[in-house]
TILUM-660977 format. One line per field, with one value per residue (C-alpha): residue number from 1; residue in three letters; x, y, z. Coordinates in nm, 2 decimals, decimal comma. Example, Ala and Ser with C-alpha at 12.3 -4.5 7.8 and 13.67 -1.06 7.14 Angstrom:
<nodes>
miti = (1	2)
milo = (ala	ser)
u = (1,23	1,37)
v = (-0,45	-0,11)
w = (0,78	0,71)
</nodes>
This chain:
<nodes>
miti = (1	2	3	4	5	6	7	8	9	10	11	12	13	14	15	16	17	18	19	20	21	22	23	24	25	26	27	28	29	30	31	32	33	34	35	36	37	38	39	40	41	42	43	44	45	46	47	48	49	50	51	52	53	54	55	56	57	58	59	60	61	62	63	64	65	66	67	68	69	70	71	72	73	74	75	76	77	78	79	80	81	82	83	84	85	86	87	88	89	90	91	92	93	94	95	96	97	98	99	100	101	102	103	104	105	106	107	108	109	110	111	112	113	114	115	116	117	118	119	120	121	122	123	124	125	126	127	128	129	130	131	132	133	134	135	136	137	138	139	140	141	142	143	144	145	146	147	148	149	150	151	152	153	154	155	156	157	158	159	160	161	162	163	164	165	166	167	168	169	170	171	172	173	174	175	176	177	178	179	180	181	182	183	184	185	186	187	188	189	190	191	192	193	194	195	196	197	198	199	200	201	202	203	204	205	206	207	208	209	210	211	212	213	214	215	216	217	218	219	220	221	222	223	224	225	226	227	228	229	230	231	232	233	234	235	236	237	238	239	240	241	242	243	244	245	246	247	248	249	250	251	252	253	254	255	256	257	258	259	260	261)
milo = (unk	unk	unk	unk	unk	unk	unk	unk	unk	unk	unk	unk	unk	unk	unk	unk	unk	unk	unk	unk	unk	unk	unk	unk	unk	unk	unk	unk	unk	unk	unk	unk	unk	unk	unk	unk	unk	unk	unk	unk	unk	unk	unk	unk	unk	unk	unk	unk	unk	unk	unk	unk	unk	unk	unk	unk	unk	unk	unk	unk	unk	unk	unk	unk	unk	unk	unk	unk	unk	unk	unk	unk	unk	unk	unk	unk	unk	unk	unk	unk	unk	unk	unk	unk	unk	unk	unk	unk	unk	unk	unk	unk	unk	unk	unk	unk	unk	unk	unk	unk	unk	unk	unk	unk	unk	unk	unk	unk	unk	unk	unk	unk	unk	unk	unk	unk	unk	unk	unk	unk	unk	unk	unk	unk	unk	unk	unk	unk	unk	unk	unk	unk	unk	unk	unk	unk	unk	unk	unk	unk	unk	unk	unk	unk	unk	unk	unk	unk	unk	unk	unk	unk	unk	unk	unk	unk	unk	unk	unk	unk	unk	unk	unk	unk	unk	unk	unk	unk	unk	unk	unk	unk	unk	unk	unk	unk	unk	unk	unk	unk	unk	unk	unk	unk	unk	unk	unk	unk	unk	unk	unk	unk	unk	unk	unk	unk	unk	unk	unk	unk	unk	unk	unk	unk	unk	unk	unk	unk	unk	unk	unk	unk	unk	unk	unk	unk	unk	unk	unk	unk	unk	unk	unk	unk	unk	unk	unk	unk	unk	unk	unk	unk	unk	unk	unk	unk	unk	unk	unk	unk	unk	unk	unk	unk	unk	unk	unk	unk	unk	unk	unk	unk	unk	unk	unk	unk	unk	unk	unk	unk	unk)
u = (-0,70	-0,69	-0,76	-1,15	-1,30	-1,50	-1,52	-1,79	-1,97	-1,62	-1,37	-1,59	-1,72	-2,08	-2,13	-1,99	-2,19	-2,50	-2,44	-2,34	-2,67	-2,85	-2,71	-2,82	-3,14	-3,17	-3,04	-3,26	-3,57	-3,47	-3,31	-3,55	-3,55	-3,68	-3,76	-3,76	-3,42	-3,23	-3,50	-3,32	-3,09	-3,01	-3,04	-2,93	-3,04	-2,80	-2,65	-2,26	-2,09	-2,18	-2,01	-1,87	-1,96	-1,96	-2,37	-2,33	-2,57	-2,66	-2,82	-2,66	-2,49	-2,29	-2,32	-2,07	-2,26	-2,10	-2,16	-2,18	-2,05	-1,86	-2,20	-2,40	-2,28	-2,42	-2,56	-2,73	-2,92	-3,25	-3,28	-3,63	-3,46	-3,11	-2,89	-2,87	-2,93	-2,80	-2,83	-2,91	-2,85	-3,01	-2,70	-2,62	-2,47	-2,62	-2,72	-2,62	-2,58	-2,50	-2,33	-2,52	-2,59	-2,77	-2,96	-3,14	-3,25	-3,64	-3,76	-4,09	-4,07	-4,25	-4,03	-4,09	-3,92	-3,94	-3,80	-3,83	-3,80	-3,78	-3,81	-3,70	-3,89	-4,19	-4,21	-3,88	-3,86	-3,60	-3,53	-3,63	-3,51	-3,44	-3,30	-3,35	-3,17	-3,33	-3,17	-3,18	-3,51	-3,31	-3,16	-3,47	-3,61	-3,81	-3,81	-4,01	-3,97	-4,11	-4,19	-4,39	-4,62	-4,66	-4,51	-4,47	-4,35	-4,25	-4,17	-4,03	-4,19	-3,84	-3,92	-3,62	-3,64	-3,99	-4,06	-4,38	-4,35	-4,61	-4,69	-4,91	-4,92	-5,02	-5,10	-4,76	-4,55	-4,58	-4,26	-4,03	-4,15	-4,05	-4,26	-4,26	-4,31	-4,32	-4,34	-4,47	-4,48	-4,68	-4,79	-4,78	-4,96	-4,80	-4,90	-4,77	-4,82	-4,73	-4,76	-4,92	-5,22	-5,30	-5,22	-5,25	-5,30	-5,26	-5,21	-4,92	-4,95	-4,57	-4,53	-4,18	-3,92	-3,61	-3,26	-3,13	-2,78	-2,72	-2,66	-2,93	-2,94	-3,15	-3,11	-3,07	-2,93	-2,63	-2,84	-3,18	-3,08	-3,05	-3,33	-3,17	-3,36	-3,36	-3,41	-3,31	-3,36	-3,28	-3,41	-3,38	-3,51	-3,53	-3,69	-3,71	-3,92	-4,14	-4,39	-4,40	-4,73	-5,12	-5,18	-5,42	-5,46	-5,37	-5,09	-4,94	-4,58	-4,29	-4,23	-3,88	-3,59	-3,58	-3,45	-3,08	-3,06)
v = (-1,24	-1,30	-1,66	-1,72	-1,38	-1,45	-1,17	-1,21	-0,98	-0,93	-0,86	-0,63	-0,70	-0,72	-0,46	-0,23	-0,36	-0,31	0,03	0,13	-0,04	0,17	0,50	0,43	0,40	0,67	0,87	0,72	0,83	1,19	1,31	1,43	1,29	1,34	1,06	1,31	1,43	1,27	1,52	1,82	2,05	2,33	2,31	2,55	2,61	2,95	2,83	2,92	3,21	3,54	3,76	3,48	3,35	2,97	2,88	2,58	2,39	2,06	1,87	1,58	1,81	2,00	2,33	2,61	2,90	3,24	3,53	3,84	4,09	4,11	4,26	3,94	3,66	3,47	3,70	3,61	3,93	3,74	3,41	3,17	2,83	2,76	3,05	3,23	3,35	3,49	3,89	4,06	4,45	4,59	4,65	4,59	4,27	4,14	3,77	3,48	3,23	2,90	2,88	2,73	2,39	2,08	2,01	2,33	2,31	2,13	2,11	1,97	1,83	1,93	2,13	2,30	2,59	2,74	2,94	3,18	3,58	3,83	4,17	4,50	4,68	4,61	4,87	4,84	4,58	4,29	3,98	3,61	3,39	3,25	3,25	3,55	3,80	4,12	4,17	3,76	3,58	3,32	3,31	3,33	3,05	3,15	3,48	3,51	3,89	4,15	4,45	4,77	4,62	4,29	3,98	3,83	3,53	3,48	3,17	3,16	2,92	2,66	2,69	2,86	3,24	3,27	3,61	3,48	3,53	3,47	3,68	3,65	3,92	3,86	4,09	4,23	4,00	4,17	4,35	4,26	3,93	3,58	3,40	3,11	3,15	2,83	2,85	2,54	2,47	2,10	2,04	2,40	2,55	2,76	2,78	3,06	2,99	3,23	3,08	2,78	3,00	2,99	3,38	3,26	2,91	3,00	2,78	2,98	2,79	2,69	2,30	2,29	2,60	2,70	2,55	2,83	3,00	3,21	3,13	3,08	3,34	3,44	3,81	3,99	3,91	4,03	3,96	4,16	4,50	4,48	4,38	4,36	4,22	4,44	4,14	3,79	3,46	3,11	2,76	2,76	2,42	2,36	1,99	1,94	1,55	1,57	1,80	1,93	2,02	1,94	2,23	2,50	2,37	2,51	2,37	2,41	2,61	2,45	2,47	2,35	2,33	2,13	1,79	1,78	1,39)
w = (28,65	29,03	29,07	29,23	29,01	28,77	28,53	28,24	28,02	27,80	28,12	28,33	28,59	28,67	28,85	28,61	28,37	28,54	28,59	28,26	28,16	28,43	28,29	27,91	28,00	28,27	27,96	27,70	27,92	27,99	27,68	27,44	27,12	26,73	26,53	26,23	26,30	25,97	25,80	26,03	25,76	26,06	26,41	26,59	27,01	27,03	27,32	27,35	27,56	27,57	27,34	27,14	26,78	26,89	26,85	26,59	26,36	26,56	26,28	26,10	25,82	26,08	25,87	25,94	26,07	25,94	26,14	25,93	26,13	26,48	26,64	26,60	26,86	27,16	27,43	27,75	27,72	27,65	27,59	27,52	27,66	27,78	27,84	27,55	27,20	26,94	26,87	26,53	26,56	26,35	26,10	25,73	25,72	26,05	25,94	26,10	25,79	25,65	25,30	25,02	25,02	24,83	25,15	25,10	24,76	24,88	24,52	24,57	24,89	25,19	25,48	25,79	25,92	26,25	26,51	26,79	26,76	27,02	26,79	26,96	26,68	26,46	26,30	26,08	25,82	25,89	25,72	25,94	25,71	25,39	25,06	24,82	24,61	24,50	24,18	24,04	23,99	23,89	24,27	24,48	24,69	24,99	25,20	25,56	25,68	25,93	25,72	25,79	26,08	25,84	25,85	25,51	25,29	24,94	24,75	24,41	24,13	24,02	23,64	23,45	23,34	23,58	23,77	23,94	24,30	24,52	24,84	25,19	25,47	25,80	26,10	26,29	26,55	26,91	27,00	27,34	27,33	27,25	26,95	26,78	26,44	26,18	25,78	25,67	25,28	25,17	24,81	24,71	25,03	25,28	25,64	25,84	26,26	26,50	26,89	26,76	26,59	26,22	26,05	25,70	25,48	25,13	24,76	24,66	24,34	24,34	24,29	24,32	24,44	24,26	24,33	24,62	24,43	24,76	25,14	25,36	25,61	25,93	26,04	25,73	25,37	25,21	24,88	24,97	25,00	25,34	25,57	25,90	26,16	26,53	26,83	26,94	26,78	26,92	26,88	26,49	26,28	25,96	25,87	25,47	25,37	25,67	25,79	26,20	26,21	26,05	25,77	25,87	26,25	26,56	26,79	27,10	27,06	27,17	27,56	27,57	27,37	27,05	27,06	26,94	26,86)
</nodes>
């Protein structure tokens, strides 16, 4: 060191210092943040390059997100916030998916699920979300889908050998247009928002759900006979111990995108 500089705060100087300090909390007051986030399973904004497969899962697991066929990838055709989403054309196979995992399996806790949808076509029915096969009871968990003008939810009671599904219909979602629609599940009732609006608050009458034995897809399942979904989705979240919203009460939808950190 140069003699007559005086160099504290470990060997930088102060300046520096100062700076660095100055940029933390510039950063700390303009990046959004979720004090829930350790509760976040799957995150995903959709936000990559256009024609690619490189969206990821932002949440603390770090899921792998397989794309089920080459047609569903990143598109800046439409896109709610950011620059993109993610297309599902309408195709067998057309899910965008995350393998099975023990962060899935919510037992008895309470979750929220949510995300935005931009269907091309209401009148077809195609899968949102979830975890379901067709032919196994004993691999059912939860299913949210747009079918025949209805949007609809089923849950799947956990105890062994059980066939008791439980099911809840609301009015269509609006085609070429961006919604937000959330699935909330709390002590055995469901809540089903769409824009912030209350569709249906139901006691399914399920305590706890069964253990998932099949990936959790959004688009359309490999396992349900084929539900493909015809639109967009992007800002996907999936928070399992904590609740986003007060059951059966209106909200305001998300306005930008979901916090990341």
């Amino acid at each position: 060191m140069a003699e007559g500089i005086i160099k504290p705060f470990g060997g930088r100087s102060k300046r520096r210092w100062v700076n660095r300090r100055y940029r933390l909390l510039l950063n700390a007051d303009t990046t959004p943040s979720d004090a829930d986030y350790a509760n976040v399973i799957l995150r995903v904004n959709a936000e990559g390059t256009h024609g690619a497969q490189d969206a990821i899962d932002h949440s603390d697991s770090a899921h792998t997100l397989v794309y089920g066929t080459a047609a569903v990838q990143v598109t800046n055709a439409q896109e709610k916030f950011g620059d993109t989403s993610i297309i599902c054309p309408n195709a067998a196979g057309g899910s965008l998916g995350v393998a099975n995992h023990g962060d899935f399996d919510v037992n008895a806790q309470s979750w929220t699920y949510e995300m935005f949808v931009y269907p091309l076509d209401v009148t077809e029915t195609g899968m949102l979300a979830g975890q379901w096969h067709s032919a196994l009871a004993t691999h059912r968990n939860w299913i949210l889908f747009s079918q025949a003008t209805v949007l609809s939810v089923i849950v799947q009671l956990r105890s062994a050998g059980t066939t008791n599904t439980q099911s809840t219909a609301i009015g269509a979602l609006t085609q070429d247009q961006w919604q937000h629609v959330a699935l909330q599940y709390e002590a055995g009732w469901i809540c089903i928002w769409v824009d912030g609006v209350v569709k249906k608050y139901v006691d399914t009458g399920v305590a706890a759900l069964r253990a998932p034995q099949v990936p959790f897809e959004m688009g359309d399942s490999a396992n349900n006979s084929g539900f493909p979904l015809n639109g967009y989705i992007d800002d996907v979240r999936y928070t399992v111990g904590a609740v986003r919203y007060t059951m059966n009460t209106a909200f305001t939808p998300p306005t930008e995108t979901f916090p990341t950190q």
